[in-house]
N, C-alpha and C positions, 0 to 999 in steps of 0.2 A: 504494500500500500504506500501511496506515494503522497507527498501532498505539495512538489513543485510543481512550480508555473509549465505550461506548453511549452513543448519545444516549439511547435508550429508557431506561423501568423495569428495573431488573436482574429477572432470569429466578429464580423462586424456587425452593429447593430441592422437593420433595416434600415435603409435610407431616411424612407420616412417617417421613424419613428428618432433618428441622428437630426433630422431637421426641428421636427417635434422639441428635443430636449432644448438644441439652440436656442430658438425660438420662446422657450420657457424658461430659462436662465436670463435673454434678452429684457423680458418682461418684470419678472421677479426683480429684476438690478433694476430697472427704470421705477417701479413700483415704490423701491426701497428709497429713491432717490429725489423724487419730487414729491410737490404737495401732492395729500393731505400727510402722507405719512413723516416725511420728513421735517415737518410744522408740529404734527403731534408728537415726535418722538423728543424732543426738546420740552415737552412739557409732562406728559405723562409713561409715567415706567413701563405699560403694559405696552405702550405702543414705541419706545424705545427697542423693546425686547424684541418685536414681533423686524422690525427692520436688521438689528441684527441677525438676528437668524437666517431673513431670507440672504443677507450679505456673506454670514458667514460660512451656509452649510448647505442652503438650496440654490446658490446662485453656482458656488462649485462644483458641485453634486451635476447639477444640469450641463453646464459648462464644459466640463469633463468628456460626460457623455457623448453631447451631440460635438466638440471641440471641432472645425473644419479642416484641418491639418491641411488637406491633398489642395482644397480650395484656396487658401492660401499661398500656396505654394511652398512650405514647409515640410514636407512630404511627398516624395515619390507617386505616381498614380501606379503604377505596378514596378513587378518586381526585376523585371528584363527589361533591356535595352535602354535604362535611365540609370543617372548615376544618384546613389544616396543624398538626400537633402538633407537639413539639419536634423529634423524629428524623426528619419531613418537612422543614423546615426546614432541618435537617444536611444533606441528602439533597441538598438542590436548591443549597446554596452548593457541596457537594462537586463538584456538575456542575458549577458554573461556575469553579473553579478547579481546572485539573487539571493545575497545575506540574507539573514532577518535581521541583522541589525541595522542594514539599510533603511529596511522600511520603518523599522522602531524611529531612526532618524526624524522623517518627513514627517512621521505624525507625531512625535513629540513638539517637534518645532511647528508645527501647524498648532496642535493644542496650546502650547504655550502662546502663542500671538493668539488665538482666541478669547484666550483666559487676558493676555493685558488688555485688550479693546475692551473688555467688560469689567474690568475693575475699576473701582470709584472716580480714581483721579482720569481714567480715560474717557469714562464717558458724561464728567462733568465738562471736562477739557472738552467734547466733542459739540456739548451743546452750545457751548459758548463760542466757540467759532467755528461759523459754519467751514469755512476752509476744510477744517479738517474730514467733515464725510466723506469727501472723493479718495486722500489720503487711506482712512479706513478700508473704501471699499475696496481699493487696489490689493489692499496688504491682504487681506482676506482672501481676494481673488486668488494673488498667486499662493501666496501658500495654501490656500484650500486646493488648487488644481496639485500642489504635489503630493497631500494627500490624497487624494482622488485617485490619483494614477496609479497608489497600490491599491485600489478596490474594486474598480471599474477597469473595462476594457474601454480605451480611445485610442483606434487605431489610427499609425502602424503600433503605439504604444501599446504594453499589455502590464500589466500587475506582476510583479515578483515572485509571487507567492499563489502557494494553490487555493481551492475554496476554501478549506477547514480553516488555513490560517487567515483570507480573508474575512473568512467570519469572526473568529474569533478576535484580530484587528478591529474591525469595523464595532463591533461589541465594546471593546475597551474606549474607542473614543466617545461613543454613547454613553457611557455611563461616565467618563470624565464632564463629561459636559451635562448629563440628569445631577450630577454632585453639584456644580457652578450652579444649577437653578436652586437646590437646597439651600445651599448654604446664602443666596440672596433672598428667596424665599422665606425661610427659617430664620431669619434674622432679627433679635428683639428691638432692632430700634431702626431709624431710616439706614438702605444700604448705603443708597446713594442721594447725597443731601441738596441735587440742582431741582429735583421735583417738588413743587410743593402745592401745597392740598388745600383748598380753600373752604371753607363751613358749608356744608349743603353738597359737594362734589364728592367723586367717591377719595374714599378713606385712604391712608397712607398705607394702611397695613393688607385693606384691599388690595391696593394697585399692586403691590408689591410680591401677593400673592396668585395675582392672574398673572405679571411678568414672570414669574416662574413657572404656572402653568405652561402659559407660551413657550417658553424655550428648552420646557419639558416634551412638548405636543410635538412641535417641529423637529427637535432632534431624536425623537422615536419614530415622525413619518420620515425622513432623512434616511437612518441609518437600518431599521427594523427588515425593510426589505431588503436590503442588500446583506444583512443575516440571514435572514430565513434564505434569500436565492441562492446562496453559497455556500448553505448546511444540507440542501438540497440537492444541489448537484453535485455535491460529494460524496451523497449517500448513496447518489445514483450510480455515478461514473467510476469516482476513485475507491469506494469501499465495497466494491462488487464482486462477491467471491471468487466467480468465472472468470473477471479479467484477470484479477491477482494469477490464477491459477494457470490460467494462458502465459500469463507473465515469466512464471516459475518455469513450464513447461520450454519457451524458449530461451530462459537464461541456461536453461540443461543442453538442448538443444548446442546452443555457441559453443559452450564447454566441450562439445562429441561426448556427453556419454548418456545412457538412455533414461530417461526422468524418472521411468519409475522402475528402475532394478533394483529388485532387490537380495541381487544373488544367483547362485544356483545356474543352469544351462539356458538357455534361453529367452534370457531375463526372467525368467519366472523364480518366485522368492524360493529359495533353497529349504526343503524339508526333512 
């Protein structure tokens, strides 16, 4: 049982469901970036949360996916008669290193700049000058597309790692970030002191507890499927007794000797 990446070309999405993603990352970033949202998220926390999120987790997430590499021209459109572009290049170093401490890497450092964008002094600093949202959103971008790239296919790029570890990845960064809504959520006093709460509006301790909701909701519809898809095709593909067994039978095979002797004249077990 194995749980490394393809040797092969990662498996492309449908066209049109690669346009789809684009096209939904486009939107979610525009959404996150003009009014109403970006008016309300300077005043009330629930709606600060709900902007991060699409910035931090759904804009990458999408992004990733549908990524246009070949459209660009950062990528090859096939594999003959063209020379490597940049993101073939990426592509074929990424096969040949596929530590896991690699990928520990990118999502550490993804989680870490997530976690500063949402700590006090960042998103006080954020509402006060507006400058700084484009800055955010950028930082987020990129480092959310490098964790992206160990969990999703965006081809010619593929993941390091096989499903189990993708799951299991993809898992860890979910619950780093259901913690960060805890511990804002669960918090006895205001987390973050630029929101404030006027007599008759909702409550501080409210808002405070729907912005955790929010970036509870969002990073479980984010990351949940790309668990389950990755616990599932593992179960199917790589933990499948028959191929294992195929597997053993030609590693016998290479070796020249017969898989299953065990003895005796004519491979038959000796009695």
């Amino acid at each position: 049982m194995s749980d490394g990446a393809s040797d092969g070309r990662p498996t492309e999405l449908p066209s049109t469901l690669r346009r789809a993603c684009l096209a939904g990352a486009l939107v979610a970033l525009v959404v996150a970036l003009v009014p109403p949202l970006s008016g309300a998220a300077r005043r009330i926390e629930y709606a600060q949360a709900l902007q991060f999120s699409l910035l931090g987790m759904v804009v990458p997430a999408l992004a990733t996916a549908g990524a246009p590499w070949r459209r660009l021209r950062l990528a090859s459109r096939s594999t003959t008669d063209t020379p490597p572009q940049t993101v073939d290049r990426l592509a074929q170093s990424r096969r040949r290193h596929r530590e896991l401490s690699r990928s520990l890497a990118f999502i550490a450092v993804d989680v870490a700049v997530i976690i500063a964008w949402h700590t006090p002094v960042a998103v006080t600093a954020a509402a006060r000058h507006v400058w700084l949202l484009p800055v955010e959103a950028v930082t987020l971008l990129v480092f959310g597309v490098g964790l992206w790239l160990e969990l999703v296919q965006s081809p010619p790029l593929a993941p390091r790692s096989g499903h189990l570890r993708r799951a299991v990845l993809a898992a860890l960064v979910m619950w780093a970030l259901w913690i960060l809504a805890y511990v804002a959520g669960m918090s006895n006093h205001d987390f973050y002191s630029n929101f404030h709460h006027a007599a008759g509006d909702l409550s501080a301790a409210a808002d405070q507890q729907i912005a955790s909701a929010v970036l509870w909701l969002v990073s479980a519809v984010t990351f949940v499927p790309v668990i389950f898809w990755n616990a599932l095709m593992w179960l199917k593909t790589e933990d499948d007794p028959d191929t294992e067994l195929i597997g053993l039978l030609r590693a016998e095979r290479r070796r020249g000797a017969p898989p299953l002797a065990g003895g005796g004249d004519g491979g038959m077990p000796a009695r």
